[in-house]
C-alpha positions as CSV (number, residue, x, y, z in Angstrom):
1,X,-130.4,-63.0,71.6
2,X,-133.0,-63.6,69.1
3,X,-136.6,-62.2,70.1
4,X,-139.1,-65.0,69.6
5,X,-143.3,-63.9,68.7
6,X,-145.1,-63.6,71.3
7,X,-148.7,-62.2,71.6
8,X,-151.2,-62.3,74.5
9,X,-154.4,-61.7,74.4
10,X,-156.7,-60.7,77.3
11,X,-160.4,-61.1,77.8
12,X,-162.1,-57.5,77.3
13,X,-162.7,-56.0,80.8
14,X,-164.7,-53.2,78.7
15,X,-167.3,-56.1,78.2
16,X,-166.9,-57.4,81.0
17,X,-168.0,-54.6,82.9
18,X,-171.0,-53.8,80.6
19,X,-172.3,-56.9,81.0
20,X,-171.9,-57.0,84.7
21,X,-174.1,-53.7,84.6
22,X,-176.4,-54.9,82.3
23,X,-177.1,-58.1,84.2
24,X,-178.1,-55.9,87.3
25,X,-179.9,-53.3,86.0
26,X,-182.1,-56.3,84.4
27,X,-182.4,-58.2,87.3
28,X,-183.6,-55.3,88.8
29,X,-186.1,-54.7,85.9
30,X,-187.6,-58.2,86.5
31,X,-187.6,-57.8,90.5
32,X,-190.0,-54.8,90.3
33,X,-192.1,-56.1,86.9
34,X,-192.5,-59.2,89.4
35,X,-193.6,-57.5,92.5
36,X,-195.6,-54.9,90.4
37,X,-197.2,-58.2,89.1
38,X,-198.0,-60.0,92.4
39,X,-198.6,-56.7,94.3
40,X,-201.6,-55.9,92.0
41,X,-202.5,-60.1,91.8
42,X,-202.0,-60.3,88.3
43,X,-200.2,-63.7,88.6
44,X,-200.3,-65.5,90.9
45,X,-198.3,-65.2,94.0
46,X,-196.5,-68.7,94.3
47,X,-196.4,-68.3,90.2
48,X,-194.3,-65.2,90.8
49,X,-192.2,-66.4,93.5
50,X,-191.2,-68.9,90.9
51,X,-190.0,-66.6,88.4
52,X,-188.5,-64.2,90.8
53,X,-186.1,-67.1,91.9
54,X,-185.3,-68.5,88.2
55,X,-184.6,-64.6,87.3
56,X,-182.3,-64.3,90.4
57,X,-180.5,-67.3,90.1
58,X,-180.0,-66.6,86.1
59,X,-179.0,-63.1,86.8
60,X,-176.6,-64.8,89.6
61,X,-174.9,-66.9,87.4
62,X,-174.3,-64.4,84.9
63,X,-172.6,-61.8,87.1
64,X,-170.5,-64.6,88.6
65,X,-169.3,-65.6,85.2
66,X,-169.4,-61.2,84.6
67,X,-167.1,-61.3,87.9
68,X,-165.0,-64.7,86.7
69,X,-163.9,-62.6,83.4
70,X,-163.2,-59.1,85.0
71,X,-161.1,-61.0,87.9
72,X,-159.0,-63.4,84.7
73,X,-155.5,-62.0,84.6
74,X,-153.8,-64.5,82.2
75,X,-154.6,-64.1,79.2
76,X,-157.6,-66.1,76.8
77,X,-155.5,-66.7,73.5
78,X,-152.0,-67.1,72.5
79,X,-150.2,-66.1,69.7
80,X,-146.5,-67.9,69.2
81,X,-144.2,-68.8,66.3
82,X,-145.2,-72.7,67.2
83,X,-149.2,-71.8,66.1
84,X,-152.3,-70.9,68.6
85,X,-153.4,-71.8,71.8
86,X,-156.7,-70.4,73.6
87,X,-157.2,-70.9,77.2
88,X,-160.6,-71.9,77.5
89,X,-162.2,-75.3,79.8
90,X,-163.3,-76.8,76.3
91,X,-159.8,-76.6,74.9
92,X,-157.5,-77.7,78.0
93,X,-157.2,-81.1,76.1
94,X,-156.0,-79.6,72.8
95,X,-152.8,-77.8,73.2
96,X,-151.2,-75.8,70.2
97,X,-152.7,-75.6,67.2
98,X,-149.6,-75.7,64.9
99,X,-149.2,-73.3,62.2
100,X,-148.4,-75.8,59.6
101,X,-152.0,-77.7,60.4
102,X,-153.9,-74.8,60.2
103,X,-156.1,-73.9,57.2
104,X,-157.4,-70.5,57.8
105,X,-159.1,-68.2,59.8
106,X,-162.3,-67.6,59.6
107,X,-165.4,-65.0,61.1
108,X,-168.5,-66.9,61.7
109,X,-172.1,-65.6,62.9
110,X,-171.5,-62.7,61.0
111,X,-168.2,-61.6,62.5
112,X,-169.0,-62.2,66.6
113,X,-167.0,-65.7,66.1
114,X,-162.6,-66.3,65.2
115,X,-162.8,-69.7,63.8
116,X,-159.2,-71.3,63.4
117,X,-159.9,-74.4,61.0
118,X,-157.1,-77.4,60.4
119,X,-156.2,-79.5,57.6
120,X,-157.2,-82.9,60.3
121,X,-159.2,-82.7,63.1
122,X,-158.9,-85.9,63.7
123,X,-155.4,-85.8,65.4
124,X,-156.4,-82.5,67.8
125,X,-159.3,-84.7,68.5
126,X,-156.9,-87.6,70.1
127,X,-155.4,-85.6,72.0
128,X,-158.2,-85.3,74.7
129,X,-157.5,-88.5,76.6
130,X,-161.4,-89.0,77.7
131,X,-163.6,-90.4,75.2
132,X,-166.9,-88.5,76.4
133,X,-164.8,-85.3,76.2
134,X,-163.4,-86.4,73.0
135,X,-167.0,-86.4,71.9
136,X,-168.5,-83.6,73.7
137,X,-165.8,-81.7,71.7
138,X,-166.2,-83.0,68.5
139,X,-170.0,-82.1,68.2
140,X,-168.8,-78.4,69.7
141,X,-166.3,-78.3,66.8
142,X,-169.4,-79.1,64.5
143,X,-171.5,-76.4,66.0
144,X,-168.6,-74.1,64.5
145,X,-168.5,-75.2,60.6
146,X,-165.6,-77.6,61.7
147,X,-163.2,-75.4,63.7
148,X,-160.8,-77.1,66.2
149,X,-160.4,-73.4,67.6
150,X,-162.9,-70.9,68.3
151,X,-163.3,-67.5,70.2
152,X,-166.1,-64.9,70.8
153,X,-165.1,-61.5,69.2
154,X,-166.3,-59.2,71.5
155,X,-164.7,-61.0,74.7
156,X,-161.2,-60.4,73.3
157,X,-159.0,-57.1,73.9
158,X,-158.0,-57.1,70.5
159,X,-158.1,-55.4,67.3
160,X,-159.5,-57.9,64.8
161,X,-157.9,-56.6,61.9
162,X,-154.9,-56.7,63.3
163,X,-155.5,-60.2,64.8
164,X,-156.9,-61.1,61.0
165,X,-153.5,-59.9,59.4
166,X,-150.9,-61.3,61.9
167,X,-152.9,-64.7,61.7
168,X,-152.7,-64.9,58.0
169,X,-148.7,-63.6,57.9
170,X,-148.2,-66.8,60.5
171,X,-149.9,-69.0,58.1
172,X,-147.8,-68.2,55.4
173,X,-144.8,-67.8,57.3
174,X,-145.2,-71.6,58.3
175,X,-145.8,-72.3,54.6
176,X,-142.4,-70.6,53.6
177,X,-144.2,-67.9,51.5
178,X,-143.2,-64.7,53.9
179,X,-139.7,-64.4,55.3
180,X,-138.7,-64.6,58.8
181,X,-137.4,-61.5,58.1
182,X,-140.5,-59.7,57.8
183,X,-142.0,-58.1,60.4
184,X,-145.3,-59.1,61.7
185,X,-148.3,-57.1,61.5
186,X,-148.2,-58.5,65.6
187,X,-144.8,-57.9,66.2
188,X,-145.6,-54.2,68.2
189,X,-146.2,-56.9,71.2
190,X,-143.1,-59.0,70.7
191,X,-142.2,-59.3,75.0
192,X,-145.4,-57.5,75.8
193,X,-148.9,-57.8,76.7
194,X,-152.0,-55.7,75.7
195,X,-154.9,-55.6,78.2
């Protein structure tokens, strides 16, 4: 039986933890700047219960979305011989990415973003059957130099060179430039998963 590329890839729990820690230790920053504040009447009081709930609320949503991550067990992006597929609300529409239609792979924001960029967008835009979605998306894709695929760096349990490398042999393996023969810089994971 022939083994067929596979590669999953998690959301970081690492980050996902630090950020959860982060988000309390600054909630409770702003609880005791707050009370500090109103205890001593340099705002005042209705003023502070304000920002006291907007800080709670913010810091609420935060560690649910902290908790959301940490709790994920599927994994965020997909890596198969047919192209890429991330698992994210703003791409349910979109599907694979097909390796042939991809372009390249780019960091953007100085390295925090994967970009995956497509010779059309125009036919991964179709896909999403909605037309406010369909436009929702396209200005997202837009806000990402014109990538129909994009995910945060630092969310991914990954190493990016790695990811880099087996993204670029894909590419050229779906050009017919790198034999099928050739291992994968990716092809450690072939059958399983990384966390």
């Amino acid at each position: 039986m022939e083994k067929r590329f596979s590669l999953q890839i998690f959301i970081s729990k690492k980050v996902a933890r630090r950020d959860m820690i982060v988000t309390v230790v600054l909630c409770g920053i702003g609880i005791a700047a707050v009370a500090f504040a109103a205890r001593y009447q340099f705002v005042d009081l209705g003023f502070a219960a304000l920002i006291l709930f907007m800080g709670i609320t913010a810091g609420s949503l935060f560690f649910i979305d902290c908790l959301r991550r940490l709790m994920r067990r599927d994994p965020v992006m997909i890596l198969t011989e047919e192209g890429v597929q991330v698992f994210e609300k703003r791409f349910s529409g979109i599907g694979v990415v097909g390796w042939k239609d991809i372009t390249g792979c780019r960091e953007l924001c100085e390295g925090g973003i994967y970009a995956f960029f497509v010779r059309d967008n125009t036919a991964y835009y179709e896909r999403i059957a909605d037309p406010k979605k369909r436009k929702k998306f396209q200005k997202m894709c837009k806000t990402y130099a014109g990538a129909v695929l994009w995910i945060a760096r630092n969310e991914i349990d990954f190493d990016p060179l790695l990811l880099k490398k087996t993204v670029a042999e894909m590419i050229e393996r779906s050009r017919g430039r790198l034999s099928a023969t050739v291992p994968l810089a990716g092809d450690m994971s072939v059958g399983r998963s990384f966390h």
